[in-house]
C-alpha atoms as a printed R data frame, in Angstrom:
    type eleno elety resid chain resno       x       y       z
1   ATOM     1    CA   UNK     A     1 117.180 123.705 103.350
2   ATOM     2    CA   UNK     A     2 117.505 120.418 102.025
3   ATOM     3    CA   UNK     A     3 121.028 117.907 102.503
4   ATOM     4    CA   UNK     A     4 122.091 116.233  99.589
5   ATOM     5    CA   UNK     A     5 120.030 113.206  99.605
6   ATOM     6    CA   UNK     A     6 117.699 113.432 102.786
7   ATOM     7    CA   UNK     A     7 115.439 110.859 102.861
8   ATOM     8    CA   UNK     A     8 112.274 110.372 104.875
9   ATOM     9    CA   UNK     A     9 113.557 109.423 108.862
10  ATOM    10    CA   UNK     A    10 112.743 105.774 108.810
11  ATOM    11    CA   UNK     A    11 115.037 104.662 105.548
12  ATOM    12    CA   UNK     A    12 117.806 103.264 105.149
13  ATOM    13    CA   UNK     A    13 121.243 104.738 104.394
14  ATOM    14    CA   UNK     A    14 120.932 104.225 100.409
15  ATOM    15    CA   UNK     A    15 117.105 103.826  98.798
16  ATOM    16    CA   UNK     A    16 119.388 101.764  95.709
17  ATOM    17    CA   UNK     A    17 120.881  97.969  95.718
18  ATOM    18    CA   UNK     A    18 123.936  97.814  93.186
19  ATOM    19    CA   UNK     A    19 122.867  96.471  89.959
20  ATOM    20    CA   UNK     A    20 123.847  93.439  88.145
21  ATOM    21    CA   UNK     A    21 126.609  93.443  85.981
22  ATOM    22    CA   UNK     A    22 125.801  94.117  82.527
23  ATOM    23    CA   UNK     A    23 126.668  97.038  79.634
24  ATOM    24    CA   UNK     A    24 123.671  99.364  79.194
25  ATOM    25    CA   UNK     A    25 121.848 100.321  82.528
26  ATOM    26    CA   UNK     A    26 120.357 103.824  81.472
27  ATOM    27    CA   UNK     A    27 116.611 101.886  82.225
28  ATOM    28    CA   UNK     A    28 117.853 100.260  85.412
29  ATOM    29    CA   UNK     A    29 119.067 103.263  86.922
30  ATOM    30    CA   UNK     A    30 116.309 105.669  85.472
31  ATOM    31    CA   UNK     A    31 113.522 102.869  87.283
32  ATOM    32    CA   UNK     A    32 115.822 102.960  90.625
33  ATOM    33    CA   UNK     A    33 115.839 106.871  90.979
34  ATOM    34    CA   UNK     A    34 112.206 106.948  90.239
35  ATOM    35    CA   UNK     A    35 111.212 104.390  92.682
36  ATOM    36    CA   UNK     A    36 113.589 106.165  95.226
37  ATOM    37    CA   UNK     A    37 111.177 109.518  94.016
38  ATOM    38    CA   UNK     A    38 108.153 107.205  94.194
39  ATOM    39    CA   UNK     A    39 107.871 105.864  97.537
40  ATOM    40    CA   UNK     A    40 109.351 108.546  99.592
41  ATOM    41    CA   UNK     A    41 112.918 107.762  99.910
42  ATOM    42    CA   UNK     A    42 114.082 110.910  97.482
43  ATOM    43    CA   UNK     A    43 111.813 113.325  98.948
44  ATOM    44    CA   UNK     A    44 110.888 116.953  97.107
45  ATOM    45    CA   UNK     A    45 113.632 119.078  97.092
46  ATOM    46    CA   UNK     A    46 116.342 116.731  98.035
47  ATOM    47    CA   UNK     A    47 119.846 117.251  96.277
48  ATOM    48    CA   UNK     A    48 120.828 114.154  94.241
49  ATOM    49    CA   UNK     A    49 124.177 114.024  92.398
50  ATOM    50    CA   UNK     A    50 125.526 112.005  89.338
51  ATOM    51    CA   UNK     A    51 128.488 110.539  91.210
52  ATOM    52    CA   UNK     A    52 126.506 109.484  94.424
53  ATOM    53    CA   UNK     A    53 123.815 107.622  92.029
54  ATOM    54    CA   UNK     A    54 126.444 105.230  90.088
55  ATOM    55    CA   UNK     A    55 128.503 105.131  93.614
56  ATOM    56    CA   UNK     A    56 125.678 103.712  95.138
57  ATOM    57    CA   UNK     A    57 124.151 101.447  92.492
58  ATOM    58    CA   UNK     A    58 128.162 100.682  91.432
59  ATOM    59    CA   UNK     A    59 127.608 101.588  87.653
60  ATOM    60    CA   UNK     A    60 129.695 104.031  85.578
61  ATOM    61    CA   UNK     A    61 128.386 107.932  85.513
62  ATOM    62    CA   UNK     A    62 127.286 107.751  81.963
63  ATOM    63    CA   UNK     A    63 124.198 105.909  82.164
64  ATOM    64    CA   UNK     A    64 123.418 107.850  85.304
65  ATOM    65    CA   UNK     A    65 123.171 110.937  83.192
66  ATOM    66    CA   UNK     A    66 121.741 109.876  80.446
67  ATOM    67    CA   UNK     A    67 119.167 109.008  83.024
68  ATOM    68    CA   UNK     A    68 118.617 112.047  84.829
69  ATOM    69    CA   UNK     A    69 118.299 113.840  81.884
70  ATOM    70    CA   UNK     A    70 115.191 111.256  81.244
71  ATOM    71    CA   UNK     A    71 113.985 112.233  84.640
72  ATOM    72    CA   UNK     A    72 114.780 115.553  84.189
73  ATOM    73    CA   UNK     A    73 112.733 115.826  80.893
74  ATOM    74    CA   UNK     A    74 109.623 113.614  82.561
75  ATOM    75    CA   UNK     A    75 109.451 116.352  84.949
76  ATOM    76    CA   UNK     A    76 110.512 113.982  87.873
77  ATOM    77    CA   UNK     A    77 113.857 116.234  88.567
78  ATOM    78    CA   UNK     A    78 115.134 119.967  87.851
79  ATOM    79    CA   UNK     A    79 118.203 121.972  88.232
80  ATOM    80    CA   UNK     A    80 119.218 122.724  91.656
81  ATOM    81    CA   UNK     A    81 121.245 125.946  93.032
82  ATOM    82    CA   UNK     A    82 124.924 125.154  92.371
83  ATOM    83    CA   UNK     A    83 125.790 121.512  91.420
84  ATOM    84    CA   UNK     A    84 123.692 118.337  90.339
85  ATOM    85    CA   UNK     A    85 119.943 118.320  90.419
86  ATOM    86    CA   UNK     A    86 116.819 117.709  92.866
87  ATOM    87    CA   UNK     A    87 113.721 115.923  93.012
88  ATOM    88    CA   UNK     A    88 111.005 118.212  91.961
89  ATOM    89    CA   UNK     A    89 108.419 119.864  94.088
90  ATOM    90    CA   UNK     A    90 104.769 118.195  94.175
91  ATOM    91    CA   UNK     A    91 101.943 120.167  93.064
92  ATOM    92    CA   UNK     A    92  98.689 120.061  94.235
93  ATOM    93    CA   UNK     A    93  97.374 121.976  91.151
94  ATOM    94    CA   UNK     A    94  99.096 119.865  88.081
95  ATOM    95    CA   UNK     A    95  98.312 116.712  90.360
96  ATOM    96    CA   UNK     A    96  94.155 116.983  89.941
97  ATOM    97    CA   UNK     A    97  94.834 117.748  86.293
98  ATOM    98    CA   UNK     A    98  96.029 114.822  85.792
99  ATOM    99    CA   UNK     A    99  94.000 112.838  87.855
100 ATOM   100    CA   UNK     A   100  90.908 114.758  85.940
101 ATOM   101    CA   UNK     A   101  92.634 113.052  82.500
102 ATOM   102    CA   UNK     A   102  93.553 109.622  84.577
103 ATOM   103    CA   UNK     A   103  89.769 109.120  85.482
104 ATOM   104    CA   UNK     A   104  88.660 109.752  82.024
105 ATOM   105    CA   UNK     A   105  91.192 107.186  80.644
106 ATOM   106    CA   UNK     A   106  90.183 104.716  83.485
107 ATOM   107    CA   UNK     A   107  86.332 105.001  82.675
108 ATOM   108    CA   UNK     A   108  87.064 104.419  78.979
109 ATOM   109    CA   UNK     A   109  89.180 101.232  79.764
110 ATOM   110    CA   UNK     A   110  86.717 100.314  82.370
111 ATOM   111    CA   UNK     A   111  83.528  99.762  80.008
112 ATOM   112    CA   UNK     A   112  85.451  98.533  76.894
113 ATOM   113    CA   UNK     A   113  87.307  95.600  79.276
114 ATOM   114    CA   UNK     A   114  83.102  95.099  79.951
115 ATOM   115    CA   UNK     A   115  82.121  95.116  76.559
116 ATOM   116    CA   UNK     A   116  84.519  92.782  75.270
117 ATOM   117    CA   UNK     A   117  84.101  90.303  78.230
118 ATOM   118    CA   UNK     A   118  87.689  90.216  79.502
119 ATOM   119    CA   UNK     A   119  88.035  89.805  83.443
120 ATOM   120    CA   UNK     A   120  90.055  90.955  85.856
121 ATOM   121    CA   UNK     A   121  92.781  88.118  87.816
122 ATOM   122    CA   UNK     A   122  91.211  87.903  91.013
123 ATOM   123    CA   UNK     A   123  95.278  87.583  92.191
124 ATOM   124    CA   UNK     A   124  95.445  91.195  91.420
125 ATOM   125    CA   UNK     A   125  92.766  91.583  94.167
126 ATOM   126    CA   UNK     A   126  94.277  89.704  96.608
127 ATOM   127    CA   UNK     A   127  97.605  90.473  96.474
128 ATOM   128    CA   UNK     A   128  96.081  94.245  97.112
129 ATOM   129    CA   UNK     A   129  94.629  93.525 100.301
130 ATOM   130    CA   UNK     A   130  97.876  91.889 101.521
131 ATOM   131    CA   UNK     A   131  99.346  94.728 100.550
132 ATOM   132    CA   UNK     A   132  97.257  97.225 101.889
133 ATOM   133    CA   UNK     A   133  97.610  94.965 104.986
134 ATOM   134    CA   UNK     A   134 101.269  95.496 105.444
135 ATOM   135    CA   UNK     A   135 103.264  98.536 105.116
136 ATOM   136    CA   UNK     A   136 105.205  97.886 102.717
137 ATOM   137    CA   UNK     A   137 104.366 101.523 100.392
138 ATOM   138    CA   UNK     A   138 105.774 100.591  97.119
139 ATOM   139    CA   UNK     A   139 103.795  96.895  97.083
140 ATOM   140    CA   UNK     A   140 100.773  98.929  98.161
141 ATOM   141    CA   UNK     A   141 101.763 101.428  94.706
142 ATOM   142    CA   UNK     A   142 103.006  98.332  92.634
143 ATOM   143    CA   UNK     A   143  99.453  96.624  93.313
144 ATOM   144    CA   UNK     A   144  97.198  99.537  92.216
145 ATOM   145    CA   UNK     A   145  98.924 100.379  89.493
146 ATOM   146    CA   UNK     A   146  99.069  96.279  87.990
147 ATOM   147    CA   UNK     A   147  95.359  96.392  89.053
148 ATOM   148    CA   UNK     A   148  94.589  99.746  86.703
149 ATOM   149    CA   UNK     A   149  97.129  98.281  84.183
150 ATOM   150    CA   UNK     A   150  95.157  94.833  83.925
151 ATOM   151    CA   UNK     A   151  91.830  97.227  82.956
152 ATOM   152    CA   UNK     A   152  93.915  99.197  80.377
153 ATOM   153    CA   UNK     A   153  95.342  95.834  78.888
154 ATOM   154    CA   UNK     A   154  91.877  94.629  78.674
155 ATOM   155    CA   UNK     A   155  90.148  97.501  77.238
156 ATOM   156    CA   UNK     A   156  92.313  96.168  73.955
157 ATOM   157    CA   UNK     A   157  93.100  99.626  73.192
158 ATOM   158    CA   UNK     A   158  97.046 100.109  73.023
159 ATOM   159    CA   UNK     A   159  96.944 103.577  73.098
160 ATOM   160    CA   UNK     A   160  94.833 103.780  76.745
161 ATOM   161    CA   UNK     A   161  98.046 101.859  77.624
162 ATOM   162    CA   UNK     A   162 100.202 104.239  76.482
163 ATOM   163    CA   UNK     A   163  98.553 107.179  77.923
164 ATOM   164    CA   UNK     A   164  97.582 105.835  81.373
165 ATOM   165    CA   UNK     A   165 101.571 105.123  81.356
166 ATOM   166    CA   UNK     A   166 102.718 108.374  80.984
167 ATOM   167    CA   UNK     A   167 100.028 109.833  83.975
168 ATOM   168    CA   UNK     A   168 100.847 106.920  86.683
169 ATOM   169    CA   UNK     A   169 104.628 108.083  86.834
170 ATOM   170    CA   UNK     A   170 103.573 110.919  87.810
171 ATOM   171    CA   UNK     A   171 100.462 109.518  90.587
172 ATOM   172    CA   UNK     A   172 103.191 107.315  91.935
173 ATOM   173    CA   UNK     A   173 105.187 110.085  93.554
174 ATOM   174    CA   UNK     A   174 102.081 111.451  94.916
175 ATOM   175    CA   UNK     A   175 100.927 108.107  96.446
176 ATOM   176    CA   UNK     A   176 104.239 107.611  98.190
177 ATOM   177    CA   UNK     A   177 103.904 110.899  99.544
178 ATOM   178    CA   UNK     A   178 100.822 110.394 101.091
179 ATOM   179    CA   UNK     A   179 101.147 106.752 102.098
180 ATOM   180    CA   UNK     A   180 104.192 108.022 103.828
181 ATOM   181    CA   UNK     A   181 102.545 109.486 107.033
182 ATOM   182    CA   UNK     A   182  98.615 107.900 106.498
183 ATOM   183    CA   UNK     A   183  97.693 104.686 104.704
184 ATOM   184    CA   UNK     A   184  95.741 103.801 101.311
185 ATOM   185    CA   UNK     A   185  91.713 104.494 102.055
186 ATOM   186    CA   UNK     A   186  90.093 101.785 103.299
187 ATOM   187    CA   UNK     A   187  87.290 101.122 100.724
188 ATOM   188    CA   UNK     A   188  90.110 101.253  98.170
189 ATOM   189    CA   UNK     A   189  90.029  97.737  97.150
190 ATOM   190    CA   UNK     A   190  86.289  97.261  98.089
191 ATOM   191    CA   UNK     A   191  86.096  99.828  95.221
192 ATOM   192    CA   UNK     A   192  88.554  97.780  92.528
193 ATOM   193    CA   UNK     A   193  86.842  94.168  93.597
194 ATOM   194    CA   UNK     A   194  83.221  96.276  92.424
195 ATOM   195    CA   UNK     A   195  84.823  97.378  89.048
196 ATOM   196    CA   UNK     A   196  86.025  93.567  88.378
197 ATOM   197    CA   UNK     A   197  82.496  92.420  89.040
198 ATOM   198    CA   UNK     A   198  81.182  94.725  87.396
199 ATOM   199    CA   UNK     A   199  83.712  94.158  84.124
200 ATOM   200    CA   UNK     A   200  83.152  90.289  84.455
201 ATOM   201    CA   UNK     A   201  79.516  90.683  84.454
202 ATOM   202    CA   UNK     A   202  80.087  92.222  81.414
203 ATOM   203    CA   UNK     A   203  78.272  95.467  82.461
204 ATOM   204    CA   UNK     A   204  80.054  98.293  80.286
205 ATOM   205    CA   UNK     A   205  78.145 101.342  82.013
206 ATOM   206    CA   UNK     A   206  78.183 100.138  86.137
207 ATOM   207    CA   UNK     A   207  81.889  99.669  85.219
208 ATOM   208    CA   UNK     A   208  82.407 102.683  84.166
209 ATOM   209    CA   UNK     A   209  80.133 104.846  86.477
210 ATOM   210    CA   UNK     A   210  81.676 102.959  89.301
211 ATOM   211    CA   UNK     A   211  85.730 103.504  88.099
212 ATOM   212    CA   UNK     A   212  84.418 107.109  87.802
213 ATOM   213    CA   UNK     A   213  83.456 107.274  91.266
214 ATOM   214    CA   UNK     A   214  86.186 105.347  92.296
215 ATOM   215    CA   UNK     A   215  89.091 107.884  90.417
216 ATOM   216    CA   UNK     A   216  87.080 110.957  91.632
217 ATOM   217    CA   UNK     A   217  87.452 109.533  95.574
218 ATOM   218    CA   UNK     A   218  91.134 108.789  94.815
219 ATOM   219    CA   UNK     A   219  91.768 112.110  93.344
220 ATOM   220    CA   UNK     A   220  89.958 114.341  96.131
221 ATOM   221    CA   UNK     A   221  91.720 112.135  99.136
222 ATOM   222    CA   UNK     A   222  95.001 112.297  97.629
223 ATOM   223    CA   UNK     A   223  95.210 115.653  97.048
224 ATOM   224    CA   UNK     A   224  93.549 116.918 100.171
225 ATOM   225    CA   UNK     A   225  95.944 114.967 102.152
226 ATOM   226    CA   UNK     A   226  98.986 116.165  99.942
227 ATOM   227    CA   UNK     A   227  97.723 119.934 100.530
228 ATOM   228    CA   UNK     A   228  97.991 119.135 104.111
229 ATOM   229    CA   UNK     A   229 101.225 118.046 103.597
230 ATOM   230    CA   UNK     A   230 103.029 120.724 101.816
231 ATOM   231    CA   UNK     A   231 100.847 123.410 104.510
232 ATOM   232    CA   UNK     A   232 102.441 121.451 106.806
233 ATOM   233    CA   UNK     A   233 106.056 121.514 105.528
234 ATOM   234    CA   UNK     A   234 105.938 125.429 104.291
235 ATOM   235    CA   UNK     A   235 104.673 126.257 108.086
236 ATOM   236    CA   UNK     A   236 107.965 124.411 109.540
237 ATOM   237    CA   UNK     A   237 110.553 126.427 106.969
C-alpha cells in the first residue's frame, strides 16, 4: 500500500522548490508534478493531494487543479481510492507501443535533418556524456530528449515536433524508472554521435537505418528492464 507521497528512498523530503511569485502558474506546477513523475521522485501508485502540491510549491490550490486535471487527462495521474489522486501505473505493454510510433517518428526526422543538410550541435553531445557521467537522472533525461528534439527541429517538419512531444512525456517516466536502480546503456551516446555524423554527412538513409537501430535498442532495454521492475515490485506486495 502506498503513503501519500512516497518517494524513492534516496530523495529529499519535497521533489518541488516554491515557485516565483507571479499570477498564472497552471504550466509551472503541471511541469513540477511531471518532473516529480519523471525522474522517480512521485513513484507509481503514490497518493498526491491538491493541498500538499500548492503547500509545497507555496501557490494557491486553483492552478494546482487545473493542473492535475492536465495530468490527469495526459494519462500521467488517475483517481485514487478515497481522496485526491495518484501517479499512474507504468505499463510495459502501452510503453513498446509507443516506442514502436517514437522510432518511426525518429527515422523520419532522422533522414529529412540529412537531406536538408542541417547538423546536429556537437554541445548536445557533450553535455550527454557528462551527463551520463554523473548521476544526476533528470540531466541524463533532459539531454536525450534536447538531443532527439534538435533532430525533430531539423527535420523542418513542425508536425514531427508536435508528435514526438506528445510520446516523450510519456518515455520520460519510463526512463526515470529505469535509471533509478541501473544507468543509461553505455553505447547510448556512441549511438546519437553516429546519427549526427551520419545527418552532417548529409546521408539521409545511414541516418535513418542507424536511428532505427538505435530506437529499437532503446525500446527492448527499457522495457525489459521495466518488466523486471514491476516482477520485482508485484513479488514484494
Amino acid at each position: 500500500m502506498y503513503s501519500e507521497y512516497k518517494f524513492r528512498e534516496s530523495a529529499i523530503s519535497s521533489p518541488f522548490a516554491k515557485l516565483p511569485g507571479r499570477i498564472d502558474y497552471v504550466d509551472e506546477v503541471y511541469k513540477a508534478v511531471l518532473d516529480a513523475i519523471s525522474d522517480g521522485s512521485l513513484v507509481p501508485g503514490a497518493r498526491i493531494t491538491q493541498e500538499e502540491i500548492a503547500e509545497q510549491l507555496a501557490v494557491s490550490r486553483s492552478p494546482v487543479l487545473q493542473a492535475l486535471r492536465m495530468l490527469k487527462k495526459d494519462g500521467f495521474v488517475q483517481d485514487a481510492p478515497g481522496r485526491g489522486v495518484q501517479v499512474t501505473p507504468l505499463d510495459v505493454d502501452w510503453i513498446g507501443k509507443v516506442y514502436e510510433v517514437r522510432g518511426a517518428l525518429d527515422a523520419l526526422a532522422s533522414r529529412l535533418a540529412a537531406e536538408h543538410h542541417r547538423p546536429i550541435d556537437p554541445a548536445l553531445i557533450e553535455t550527454g556524456r557528462r551527463a551520463f557521467a554523473s548521476t544526476d537522472v533528470r540531466a541524463m533525461i533532459d539531454a536525450d530528449l534536447a538531443f532527439h528534439n534538435a533532430i525533430y527541429e531539423a527535420s523542418g517538419n513542425p508536425l514531427i515536433v508536435e508528435s514526438a512531444r506528445l510520446h516523450w512525456t510519456h518515455l520520460r517516466r519510463v526512463m526515470g524508472a529505469v535509471l533509478q536502480s541501473s544507468n543509461q546503456r553505455a553505447t547510448i551516446w556512441d549511438e546519437h554521435q553516429a546519427i549526427a555524423d551520419a545527418i552532417s554527412a548529409g546521408d539521409g538513409v545511414r541516418a535513418a537505418q542507424l536511428t532505427d537501430l538505435h530506437t529499437t535498442s532503446a525500446r527492448s532495454n527499457l522495457t525489459e528492464r521495466l518488466g523486471e521492475m514491476l516482477s520485482r515490485a508485484t513479488s514484494t506486495i
